[in-house]
TORDOPA-132741 format. One record per atom (N, C-alpha, C, O): x, y, z; atom name. Coordinates in Angstrom, 2 decimals. Example, Ala and Ser with C-alpha at 12.3 -4.5 7.8 and 13.67 -1.06 7.14 Angstrom:
REM residues 2
@c1=13.19&c2=-5.69&c3=7.80&atom=N
@c1=12.30&c2=-4.50&c3=7.80&atom=CA
@c1=13.20&c2=-3.30&c3=7.80&atom=C
@c1=14.24&c2=-3.32&c3=8.46&atom=O
@c1=12.85&c2=-2.25&c3=7.08&atom=N
@c1=13.67&c2=-1.06&c3=7.14&atom=CA
@c1=12.90&c2=0.03&c3=7.87&atom=C
@c1=13.41&c2=1.14&c3=8.04&atom=O
REM end
This chain:
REM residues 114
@c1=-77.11&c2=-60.46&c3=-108.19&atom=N
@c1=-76.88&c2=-61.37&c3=-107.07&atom=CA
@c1=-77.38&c2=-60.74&c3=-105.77&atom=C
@c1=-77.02&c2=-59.59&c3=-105.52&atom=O
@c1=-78.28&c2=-61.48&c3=-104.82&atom=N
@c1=-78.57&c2=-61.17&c3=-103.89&atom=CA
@c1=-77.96&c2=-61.02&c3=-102.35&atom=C
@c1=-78.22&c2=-61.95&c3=-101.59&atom=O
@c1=-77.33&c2=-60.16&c3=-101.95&atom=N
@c1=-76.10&c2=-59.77&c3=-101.15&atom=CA
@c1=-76.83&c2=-59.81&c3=-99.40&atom=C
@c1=-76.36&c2=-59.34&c3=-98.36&atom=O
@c1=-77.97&c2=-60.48&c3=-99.62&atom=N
@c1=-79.07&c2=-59.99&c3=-98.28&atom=CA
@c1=-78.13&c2=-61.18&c3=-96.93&atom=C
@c1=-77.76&c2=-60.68&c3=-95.87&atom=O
@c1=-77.99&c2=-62.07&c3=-97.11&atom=N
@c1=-76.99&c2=-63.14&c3=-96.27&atom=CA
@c1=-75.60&c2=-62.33&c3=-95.41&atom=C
@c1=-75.28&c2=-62.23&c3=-94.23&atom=O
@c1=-75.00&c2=-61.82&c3=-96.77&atom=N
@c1=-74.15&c2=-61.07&c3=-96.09&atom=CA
@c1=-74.21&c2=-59.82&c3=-95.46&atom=C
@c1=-73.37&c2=-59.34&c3=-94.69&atom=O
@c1=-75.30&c2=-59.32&c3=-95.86&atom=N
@c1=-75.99&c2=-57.86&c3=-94.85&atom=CA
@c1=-76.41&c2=-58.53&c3=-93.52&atom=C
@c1=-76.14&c2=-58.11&c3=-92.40&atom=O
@c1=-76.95&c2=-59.40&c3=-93.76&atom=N
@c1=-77.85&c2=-59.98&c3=-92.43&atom=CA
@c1=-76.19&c2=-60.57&c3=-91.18&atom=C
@c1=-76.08&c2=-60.23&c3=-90.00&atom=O
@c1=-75.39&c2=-61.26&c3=-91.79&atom=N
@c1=-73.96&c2=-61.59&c3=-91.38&atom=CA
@c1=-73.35&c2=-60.25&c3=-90.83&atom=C
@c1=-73.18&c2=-59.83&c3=-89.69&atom=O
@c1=-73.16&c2=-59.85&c3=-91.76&atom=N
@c1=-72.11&c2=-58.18&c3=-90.86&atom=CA
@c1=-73.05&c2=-57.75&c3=-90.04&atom=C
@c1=-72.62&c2=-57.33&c3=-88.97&atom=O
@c1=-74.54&c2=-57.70&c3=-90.24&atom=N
@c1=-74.73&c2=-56.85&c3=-88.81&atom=CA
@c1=-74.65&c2=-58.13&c3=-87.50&atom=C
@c1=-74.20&c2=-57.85&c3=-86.39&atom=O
@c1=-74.94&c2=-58.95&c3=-87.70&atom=N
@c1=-74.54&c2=-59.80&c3=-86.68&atom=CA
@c1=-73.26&c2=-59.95&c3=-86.11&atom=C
@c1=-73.26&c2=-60.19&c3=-84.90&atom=O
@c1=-71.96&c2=-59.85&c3=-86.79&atom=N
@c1=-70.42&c2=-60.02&c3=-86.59&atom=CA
@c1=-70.37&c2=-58.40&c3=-86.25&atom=C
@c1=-69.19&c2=-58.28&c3=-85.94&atom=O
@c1=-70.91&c2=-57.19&c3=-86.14&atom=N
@c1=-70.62&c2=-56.24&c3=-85.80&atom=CA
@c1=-71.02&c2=-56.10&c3=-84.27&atom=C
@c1=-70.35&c2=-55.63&c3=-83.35&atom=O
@c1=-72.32&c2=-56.63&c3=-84.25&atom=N
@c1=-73.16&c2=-56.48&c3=-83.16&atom=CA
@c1=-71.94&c2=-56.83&c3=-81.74&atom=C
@c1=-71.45&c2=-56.13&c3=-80.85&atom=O
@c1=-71.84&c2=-58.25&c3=-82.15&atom=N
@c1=-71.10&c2=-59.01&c3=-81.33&atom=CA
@c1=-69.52&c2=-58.55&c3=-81.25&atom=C
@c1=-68.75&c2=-59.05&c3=-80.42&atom=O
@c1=-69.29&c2=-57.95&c3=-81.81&atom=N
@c1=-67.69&c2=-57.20&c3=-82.31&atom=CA
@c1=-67.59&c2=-56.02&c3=-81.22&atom=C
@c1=-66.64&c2=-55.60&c3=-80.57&atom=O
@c1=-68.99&c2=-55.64&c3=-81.28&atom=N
@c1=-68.40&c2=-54.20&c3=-80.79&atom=CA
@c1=-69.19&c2=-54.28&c3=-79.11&atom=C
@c1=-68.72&c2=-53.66&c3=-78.15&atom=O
@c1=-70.62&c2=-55.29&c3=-79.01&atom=N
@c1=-70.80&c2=-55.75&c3=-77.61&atom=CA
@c1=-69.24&c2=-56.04&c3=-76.63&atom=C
@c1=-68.79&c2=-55.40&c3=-75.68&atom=O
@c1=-68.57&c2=-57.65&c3=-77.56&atom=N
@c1=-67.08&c2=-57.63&c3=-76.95&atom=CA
@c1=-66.54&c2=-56.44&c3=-76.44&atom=C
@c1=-66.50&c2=-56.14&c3=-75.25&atom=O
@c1=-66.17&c2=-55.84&c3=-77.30&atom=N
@c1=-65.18&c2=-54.32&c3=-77.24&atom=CA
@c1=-66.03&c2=-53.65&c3=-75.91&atom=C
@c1=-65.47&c2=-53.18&c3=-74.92&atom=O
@c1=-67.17&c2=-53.70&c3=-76.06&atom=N
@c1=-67.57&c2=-52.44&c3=-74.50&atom=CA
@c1=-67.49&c2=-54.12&c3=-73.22&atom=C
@c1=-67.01&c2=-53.83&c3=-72.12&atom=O
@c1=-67.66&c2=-54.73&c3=-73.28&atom=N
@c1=-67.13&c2=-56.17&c3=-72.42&atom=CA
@c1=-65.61&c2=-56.17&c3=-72.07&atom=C
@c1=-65.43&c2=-56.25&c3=-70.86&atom=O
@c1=-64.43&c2=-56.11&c3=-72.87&atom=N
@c1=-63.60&c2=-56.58&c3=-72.36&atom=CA
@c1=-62.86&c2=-55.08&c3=-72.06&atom=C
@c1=-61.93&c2=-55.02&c3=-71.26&atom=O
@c1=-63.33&c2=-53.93&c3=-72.75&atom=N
@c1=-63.08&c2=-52.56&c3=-71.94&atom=CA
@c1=-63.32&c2=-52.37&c3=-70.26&atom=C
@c1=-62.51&c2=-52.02&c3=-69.40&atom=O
@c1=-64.59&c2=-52.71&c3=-70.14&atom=N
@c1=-65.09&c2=-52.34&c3=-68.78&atom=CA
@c1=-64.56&c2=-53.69&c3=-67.73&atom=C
@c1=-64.79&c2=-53.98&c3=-66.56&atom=O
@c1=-64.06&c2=-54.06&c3=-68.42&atom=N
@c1=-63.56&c2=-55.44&c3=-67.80&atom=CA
@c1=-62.34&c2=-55.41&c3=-67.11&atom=C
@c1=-62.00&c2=-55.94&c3=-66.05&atom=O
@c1=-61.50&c2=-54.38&c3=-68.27&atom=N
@c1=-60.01&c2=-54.41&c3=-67.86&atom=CA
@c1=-60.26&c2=-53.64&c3=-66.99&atom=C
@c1=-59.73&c2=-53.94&c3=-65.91&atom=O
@c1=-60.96&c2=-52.60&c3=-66.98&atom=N
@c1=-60.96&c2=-51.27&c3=-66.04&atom=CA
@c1=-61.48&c2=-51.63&c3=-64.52&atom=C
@c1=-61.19&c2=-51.06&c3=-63.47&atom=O
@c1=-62.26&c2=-52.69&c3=-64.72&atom=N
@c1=-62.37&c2=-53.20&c3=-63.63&atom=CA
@c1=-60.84&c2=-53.77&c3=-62.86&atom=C
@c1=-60.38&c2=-53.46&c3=-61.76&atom=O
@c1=-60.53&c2=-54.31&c3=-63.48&atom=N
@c1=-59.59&c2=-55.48&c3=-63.24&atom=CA
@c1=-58.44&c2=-54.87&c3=-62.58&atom=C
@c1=-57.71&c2=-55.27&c3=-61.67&atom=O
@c1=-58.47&c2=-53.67&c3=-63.33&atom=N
@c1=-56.98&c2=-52.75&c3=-63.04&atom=CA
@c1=-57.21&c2=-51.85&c3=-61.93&atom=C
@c1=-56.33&c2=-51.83&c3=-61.06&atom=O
@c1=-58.26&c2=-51.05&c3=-61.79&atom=N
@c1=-58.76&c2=-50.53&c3=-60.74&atom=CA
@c1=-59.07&c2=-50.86&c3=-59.50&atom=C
@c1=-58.70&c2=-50.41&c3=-58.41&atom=O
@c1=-60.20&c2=-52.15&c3=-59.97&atom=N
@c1=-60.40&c2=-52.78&c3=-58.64&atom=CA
@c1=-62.20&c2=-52.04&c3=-57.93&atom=C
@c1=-62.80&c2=-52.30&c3=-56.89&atom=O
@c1=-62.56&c2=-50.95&c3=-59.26&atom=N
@c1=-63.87&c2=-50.62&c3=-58.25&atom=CA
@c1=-64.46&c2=-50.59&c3=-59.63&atom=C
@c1=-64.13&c2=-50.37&c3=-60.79&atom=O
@c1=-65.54&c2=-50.92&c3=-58.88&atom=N
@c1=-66.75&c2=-51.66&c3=-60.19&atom=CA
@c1=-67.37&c2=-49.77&c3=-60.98&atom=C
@c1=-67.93&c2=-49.55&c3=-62.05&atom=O
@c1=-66.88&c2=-48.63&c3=-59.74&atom=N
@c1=-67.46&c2=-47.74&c3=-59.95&atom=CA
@c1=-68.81&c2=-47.21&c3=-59.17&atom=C
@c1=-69.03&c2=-45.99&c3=-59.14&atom=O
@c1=-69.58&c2=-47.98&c3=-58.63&atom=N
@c1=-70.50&c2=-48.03&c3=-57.96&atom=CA
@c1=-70.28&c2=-48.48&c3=-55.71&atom=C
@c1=-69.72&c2=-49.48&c3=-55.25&atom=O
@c1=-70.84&c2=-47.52&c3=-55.01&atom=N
@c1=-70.47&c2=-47.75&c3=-54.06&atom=CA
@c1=-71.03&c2=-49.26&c3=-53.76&atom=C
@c1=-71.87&c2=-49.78&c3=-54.49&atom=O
@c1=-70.52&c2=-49.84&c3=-52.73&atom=N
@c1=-70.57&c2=-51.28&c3=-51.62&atom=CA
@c1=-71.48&c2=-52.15&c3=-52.93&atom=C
@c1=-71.39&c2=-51.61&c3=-54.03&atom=O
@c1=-72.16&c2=-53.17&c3=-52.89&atom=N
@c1=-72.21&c2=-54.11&c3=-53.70&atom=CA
@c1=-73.77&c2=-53.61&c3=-54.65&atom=C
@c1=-74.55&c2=-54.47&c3=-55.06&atom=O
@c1=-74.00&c2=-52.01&c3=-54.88&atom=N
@c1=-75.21&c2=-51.53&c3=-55.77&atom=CA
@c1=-74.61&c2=-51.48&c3=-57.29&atom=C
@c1=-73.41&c2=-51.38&c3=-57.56&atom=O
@c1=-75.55&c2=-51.56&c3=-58.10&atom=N
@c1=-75.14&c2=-51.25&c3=-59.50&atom=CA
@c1=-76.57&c2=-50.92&c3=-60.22&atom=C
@c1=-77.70&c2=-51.16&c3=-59.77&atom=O
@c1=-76.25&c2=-50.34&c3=-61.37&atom=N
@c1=-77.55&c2=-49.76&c3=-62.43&atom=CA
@c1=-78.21&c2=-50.89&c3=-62.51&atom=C
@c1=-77.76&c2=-52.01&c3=-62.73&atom=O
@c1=-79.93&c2=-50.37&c3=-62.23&atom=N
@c1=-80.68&c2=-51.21&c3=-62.84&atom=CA
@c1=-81.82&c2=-50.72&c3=-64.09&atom=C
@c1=-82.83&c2=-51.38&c3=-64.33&atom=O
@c1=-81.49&c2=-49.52&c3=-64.78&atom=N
@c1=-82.18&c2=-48.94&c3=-65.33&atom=CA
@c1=-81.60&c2=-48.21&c3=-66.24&atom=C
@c1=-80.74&c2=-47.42&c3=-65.85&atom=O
@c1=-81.92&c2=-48.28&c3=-67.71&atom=N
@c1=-80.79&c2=-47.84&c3=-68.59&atom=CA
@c1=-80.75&c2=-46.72&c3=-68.62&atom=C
@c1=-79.92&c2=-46.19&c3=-69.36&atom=O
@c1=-81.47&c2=-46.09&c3=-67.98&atom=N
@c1=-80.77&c2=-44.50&c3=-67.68&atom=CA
@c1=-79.69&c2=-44.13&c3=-66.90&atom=C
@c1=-78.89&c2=-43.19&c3=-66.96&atom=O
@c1=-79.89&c2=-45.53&c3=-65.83&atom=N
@c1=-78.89&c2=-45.73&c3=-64.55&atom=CA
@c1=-77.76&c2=-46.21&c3=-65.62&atom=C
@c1=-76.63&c2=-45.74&c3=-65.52&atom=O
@c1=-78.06&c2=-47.12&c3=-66.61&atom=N
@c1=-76.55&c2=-47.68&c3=-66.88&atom=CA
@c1=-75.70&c2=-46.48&c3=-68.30&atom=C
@c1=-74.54&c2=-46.49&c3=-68.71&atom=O
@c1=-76.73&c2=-45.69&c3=-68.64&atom=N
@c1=-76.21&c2=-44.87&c3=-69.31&atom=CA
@c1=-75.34&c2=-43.38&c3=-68.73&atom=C
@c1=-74.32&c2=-42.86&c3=-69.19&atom=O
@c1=-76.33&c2=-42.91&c3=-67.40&atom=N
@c1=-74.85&c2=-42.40&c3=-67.03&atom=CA
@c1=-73.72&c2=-42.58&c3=-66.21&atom=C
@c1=-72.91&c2=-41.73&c3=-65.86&atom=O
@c1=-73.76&c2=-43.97&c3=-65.89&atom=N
@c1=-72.66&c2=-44.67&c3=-65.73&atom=CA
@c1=-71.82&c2=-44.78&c3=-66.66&atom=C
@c1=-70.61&c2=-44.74&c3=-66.45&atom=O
@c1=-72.25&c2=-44.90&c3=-67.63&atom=N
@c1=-71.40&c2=-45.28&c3=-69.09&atom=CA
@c1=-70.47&c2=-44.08&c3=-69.54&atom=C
@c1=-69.28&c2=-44.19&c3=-69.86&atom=O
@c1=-71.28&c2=-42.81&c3=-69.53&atom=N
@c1=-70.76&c2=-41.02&c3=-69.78&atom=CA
@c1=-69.91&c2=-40.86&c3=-68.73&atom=C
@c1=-68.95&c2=-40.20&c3=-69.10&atom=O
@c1=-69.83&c2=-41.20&c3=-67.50&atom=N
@c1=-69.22&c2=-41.47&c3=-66.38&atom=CA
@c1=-67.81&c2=-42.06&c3=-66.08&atom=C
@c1=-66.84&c2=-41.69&c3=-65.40&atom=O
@c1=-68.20&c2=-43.53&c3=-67.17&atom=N
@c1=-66.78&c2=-44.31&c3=-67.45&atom=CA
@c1=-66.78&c2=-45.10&c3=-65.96&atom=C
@c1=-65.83&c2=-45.21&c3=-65.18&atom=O
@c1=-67.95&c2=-45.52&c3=-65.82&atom=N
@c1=-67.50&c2=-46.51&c3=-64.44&atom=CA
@c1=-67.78&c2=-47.89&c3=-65.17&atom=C
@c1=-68.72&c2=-47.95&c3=-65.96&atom=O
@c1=-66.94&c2=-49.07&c3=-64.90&atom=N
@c1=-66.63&c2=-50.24&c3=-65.29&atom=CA
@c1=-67.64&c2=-50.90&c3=-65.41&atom=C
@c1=-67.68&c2=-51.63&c3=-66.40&atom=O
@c1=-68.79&c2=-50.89&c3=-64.49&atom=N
@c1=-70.11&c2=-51.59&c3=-64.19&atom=CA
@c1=-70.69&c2=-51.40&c3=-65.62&atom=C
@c1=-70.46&c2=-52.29&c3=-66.45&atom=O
@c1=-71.31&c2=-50.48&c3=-65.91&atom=N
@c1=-71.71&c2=-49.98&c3=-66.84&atom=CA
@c1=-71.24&c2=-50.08&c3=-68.04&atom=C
@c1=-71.95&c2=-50.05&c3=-69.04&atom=O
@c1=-70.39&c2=-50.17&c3=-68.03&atom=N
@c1=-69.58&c2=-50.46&c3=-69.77&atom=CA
@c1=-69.63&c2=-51.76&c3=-69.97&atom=C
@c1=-69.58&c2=-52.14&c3=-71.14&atom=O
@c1=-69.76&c2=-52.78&c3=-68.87&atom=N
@c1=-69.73&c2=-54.00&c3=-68.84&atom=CA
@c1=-71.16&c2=-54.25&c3=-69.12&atom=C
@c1=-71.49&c2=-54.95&c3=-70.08&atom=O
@c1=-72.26&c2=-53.57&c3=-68.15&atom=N
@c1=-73.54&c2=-53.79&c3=-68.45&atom=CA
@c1=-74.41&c2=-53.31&c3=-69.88&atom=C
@c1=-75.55&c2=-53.66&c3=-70.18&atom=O
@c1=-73.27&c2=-52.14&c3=-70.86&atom=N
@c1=-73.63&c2=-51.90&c3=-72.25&atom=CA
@c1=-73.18&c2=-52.74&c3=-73.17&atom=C
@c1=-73.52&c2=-52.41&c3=-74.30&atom=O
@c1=-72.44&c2=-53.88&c3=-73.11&atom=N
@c1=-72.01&c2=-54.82&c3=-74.12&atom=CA
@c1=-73.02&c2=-55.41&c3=-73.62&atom=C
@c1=-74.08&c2=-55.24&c3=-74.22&atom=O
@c1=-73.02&c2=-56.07&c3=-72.66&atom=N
@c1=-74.41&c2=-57.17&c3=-72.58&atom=CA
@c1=-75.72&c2=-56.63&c3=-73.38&atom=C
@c1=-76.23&c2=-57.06&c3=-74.41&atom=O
@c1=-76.01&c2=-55.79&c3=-72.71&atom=N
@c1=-77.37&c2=-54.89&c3=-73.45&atom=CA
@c1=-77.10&c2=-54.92&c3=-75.11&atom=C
@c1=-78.01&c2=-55.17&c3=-75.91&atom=O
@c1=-75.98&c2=-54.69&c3=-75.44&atom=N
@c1=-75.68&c2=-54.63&c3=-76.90&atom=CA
@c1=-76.03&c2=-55.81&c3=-77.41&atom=C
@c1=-76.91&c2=-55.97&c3=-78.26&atom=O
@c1=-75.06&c2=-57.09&c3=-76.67&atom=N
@c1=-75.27&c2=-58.12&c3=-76.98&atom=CA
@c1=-76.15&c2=-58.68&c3=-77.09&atom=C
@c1=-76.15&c2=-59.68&c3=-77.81&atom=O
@c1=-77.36&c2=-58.21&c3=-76.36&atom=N
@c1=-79.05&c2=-59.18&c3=-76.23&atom=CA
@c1=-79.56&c2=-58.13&c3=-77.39&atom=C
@c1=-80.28&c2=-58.48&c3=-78.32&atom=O
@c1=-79.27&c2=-57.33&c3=-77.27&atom=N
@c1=-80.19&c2=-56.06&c3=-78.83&atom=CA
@c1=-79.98&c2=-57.03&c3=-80.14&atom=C
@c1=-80.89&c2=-57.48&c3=-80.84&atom=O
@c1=-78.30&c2=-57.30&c3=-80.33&atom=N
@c1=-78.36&c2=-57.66&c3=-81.47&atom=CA
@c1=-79.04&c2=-58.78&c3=-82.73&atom=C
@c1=-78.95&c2=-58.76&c3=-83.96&atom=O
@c1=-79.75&c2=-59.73&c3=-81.76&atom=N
@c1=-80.79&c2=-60.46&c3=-82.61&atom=CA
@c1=-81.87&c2=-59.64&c3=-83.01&atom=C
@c1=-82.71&c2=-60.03&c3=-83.81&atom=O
@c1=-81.89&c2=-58.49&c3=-82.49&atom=N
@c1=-83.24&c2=-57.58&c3=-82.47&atom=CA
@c1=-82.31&c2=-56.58&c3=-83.55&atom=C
@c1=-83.09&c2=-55.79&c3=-84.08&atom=O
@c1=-81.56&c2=-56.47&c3=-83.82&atom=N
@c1=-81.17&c2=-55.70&c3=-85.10&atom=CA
@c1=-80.82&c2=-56.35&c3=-86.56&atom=C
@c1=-80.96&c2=-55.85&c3=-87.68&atom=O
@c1=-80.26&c2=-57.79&c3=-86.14&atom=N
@c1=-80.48&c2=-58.73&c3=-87.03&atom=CA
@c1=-81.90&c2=-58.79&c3=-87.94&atom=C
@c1=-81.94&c2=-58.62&c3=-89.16&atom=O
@c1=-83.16&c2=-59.08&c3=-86.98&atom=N
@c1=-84.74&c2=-59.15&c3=-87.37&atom=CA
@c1=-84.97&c2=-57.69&c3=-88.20&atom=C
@c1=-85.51&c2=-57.72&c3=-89.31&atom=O
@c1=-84.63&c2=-56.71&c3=-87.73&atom=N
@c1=-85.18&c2=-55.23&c3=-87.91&atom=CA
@c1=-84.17&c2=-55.49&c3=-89.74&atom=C
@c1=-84.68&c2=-55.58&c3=-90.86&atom=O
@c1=-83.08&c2=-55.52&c3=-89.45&atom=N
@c1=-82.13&c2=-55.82&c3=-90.86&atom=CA
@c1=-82.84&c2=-56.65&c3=-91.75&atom=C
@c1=-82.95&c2=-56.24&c3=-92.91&atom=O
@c1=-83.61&c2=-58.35&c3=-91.27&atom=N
@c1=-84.01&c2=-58.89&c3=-92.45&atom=CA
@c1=-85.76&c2=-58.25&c3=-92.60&atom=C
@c1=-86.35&c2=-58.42&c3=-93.67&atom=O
@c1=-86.22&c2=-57.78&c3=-91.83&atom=N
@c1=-87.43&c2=-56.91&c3=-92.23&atom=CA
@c1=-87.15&c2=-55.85&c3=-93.42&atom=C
@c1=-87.85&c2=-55.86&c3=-94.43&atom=O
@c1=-86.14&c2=-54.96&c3=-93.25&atom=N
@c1=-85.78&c2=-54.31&c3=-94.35&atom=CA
@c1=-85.79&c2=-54.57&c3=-95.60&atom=C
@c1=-86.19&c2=-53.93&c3=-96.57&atom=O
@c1=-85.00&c2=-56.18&c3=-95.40&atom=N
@c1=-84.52&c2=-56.24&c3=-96.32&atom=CA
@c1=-85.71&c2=-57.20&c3=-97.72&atom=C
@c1=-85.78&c2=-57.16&c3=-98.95&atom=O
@c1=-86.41&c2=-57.92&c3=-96.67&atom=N
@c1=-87.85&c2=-58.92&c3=-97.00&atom=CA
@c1=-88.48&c2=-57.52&c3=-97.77&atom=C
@c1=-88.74&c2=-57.63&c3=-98.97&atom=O
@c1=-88.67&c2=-56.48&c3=-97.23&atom=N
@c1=-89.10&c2=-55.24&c3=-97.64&atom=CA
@c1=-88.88&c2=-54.88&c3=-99.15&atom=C
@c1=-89.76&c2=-54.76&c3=-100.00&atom=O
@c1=-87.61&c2=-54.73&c3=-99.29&atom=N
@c1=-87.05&c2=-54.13&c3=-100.37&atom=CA
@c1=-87.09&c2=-55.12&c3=-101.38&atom=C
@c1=-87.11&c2=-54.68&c3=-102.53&atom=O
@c1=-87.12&c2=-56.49&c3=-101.22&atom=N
@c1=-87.37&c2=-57.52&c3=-101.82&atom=CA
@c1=-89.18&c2=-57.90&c3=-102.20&atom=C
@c1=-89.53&c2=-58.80&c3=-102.97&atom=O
@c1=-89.78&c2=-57.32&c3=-101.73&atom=N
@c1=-91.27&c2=-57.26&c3=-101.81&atom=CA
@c1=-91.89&c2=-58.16&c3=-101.04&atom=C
@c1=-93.04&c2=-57.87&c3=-100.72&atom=O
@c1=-91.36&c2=-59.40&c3=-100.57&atom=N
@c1=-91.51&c2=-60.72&c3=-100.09&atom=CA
@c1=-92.64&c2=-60.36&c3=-98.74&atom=C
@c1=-92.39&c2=-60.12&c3=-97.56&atom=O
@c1=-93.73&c2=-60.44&c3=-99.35&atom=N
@c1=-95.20&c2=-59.79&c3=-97.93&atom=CA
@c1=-94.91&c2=-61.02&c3=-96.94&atom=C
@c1=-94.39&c2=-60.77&c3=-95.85&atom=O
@c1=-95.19&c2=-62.23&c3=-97.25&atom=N
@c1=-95.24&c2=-63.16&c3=-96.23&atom=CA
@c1=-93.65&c2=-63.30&c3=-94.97&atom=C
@c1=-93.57&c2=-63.75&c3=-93.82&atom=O
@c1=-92.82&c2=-62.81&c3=-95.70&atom=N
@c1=-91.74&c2=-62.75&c3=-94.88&atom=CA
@c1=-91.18&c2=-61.40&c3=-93.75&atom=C
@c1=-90.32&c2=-61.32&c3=-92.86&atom=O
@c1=-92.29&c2=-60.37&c3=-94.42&atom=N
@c1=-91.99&c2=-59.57&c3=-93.65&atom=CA
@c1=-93.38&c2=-59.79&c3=-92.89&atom=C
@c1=-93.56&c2=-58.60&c3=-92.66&atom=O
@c1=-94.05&c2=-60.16&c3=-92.55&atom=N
@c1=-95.02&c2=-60.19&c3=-91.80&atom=CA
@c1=-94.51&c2=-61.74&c3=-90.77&atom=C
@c1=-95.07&c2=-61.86&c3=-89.68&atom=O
@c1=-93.90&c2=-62.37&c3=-91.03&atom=N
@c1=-92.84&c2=-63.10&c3=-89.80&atom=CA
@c1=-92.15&c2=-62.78&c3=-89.46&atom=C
@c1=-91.98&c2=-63.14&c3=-88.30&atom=O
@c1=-91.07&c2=-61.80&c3=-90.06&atom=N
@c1=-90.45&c2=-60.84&c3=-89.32&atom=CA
@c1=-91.17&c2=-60.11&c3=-88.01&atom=C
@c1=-91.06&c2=-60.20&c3=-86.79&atom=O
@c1=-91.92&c2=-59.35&c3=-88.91&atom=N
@c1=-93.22&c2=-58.39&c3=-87.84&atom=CA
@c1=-93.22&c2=-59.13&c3=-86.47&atom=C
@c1=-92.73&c2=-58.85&c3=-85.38&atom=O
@c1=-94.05&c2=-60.29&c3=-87.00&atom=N
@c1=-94.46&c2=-61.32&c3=-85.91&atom=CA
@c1=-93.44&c2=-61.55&c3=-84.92&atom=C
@c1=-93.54&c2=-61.58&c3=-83.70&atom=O
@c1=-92.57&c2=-61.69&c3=-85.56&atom=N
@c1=-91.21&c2=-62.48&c3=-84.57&atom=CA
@c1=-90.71&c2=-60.39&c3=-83.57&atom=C
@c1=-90.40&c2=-60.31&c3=-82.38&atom=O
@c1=-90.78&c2=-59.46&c3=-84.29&atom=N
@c1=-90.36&c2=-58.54&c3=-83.57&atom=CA
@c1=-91.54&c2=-57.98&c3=-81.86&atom=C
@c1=-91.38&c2=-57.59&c3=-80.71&atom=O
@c1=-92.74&c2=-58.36&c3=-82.88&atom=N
@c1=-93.57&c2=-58.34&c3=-81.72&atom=CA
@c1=-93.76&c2=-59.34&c3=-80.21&atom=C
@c1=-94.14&c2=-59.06&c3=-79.07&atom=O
@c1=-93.40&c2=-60.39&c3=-80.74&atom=N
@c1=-92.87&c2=-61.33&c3=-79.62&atom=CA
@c1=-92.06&c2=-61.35&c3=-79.12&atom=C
@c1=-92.08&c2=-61.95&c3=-78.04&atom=O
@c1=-90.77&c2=-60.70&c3=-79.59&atom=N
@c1=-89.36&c2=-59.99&c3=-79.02&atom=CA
@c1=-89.80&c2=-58.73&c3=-77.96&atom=C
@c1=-89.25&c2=-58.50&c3=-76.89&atom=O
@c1=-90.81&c2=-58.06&c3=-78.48&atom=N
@c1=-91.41&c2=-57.02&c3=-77.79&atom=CA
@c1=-91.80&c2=-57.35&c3=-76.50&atom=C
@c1=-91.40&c2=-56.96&c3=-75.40&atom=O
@c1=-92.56&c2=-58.06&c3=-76.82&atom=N
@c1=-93.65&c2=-58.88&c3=-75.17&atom=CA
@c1=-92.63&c2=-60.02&c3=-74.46&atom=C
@c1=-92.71&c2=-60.43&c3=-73.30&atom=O
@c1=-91.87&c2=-60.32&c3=-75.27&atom=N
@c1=-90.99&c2=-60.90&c3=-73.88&atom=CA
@c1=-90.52&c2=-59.96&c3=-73.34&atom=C
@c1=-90.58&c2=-60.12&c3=-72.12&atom=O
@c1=-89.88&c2=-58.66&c3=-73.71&atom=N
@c1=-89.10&c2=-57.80&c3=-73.13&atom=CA
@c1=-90.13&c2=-56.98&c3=-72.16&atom=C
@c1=-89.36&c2=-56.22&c3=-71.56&atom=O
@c1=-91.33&c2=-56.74&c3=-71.72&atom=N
@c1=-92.10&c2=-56.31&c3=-71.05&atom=CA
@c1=-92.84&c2=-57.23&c3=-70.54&atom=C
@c1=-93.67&c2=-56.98&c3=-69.66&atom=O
@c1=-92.65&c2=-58.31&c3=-70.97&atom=N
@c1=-92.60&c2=-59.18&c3=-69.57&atom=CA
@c1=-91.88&c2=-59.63&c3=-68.60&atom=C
@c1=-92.23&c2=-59.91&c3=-67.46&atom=O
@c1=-90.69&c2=-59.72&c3=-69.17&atom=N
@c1=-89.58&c2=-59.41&c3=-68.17&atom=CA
@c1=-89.30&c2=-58.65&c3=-67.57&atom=C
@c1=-89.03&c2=-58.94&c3=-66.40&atom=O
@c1=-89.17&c2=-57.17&c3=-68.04&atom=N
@c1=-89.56&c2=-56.08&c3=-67.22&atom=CA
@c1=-90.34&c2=-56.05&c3=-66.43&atom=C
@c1=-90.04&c2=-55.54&c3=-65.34&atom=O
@c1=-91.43&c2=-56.48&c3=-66.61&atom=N
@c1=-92.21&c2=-56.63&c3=-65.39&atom=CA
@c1=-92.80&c2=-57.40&c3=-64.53&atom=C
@c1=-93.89&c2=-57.34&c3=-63.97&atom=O
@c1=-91.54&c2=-58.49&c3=-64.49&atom=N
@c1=-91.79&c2=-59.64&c3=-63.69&atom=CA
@c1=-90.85&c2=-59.44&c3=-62.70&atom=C
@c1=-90.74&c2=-60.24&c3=-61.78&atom=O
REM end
């Protein structure tokens, strides 16, 4: 029996499981504190910026790593059924995979650099 549905499912229900969890962490900490962590109204714009914010433990940042998590995870979903099209031999499906990761690619550097 082919178990690939439910591989492709848990990494999706994880993705989003554990995006939440760094979301409603940095959330409370906000909430309870009252400082985003970042002076007057600046925050990370660069995941180096939001990563050592994150080692840091300022609220901004923990808030801005679930999001980031959260937009990755269709992109770990794809990378998961590439694997898995893989291991299954299925050429034409991993080459839409491919396709679809490379267009995931170029939106993300086009946005970046728009």
């Amino acid at each position: 029996m082919d178990n690939s549905p439910f591989i492709i499912s848990t990494v999706i229900r994880i993705g989003v499981w554990v995006s939440a969890a760094f979301i409603i962490v940095g959330l409370t900490m906000f909430l309870v504190t009252g400082d985003s962590g970042y002076p007057y109204e600046t925050y990370p714009t660069t995941l180096t910026a939001i990563w050592s914010g994150l080692l840091a433990g300022k609220s901004y940042a923990i808030i801005l790593t679930g999001l980031f998590l959260l937009i990755l995870t269709p992109v770990f979903r794809i990378v998961t059924t590439l694997f898995l099209f893989w291991k299954q031999r299925d050429i034409i499906y991993v080459c839409i995979a491919l396709i679809l990761l490379f267009v995931l690619f170029i939106s993300f550097v086009i946005g970046k650099t728009t």
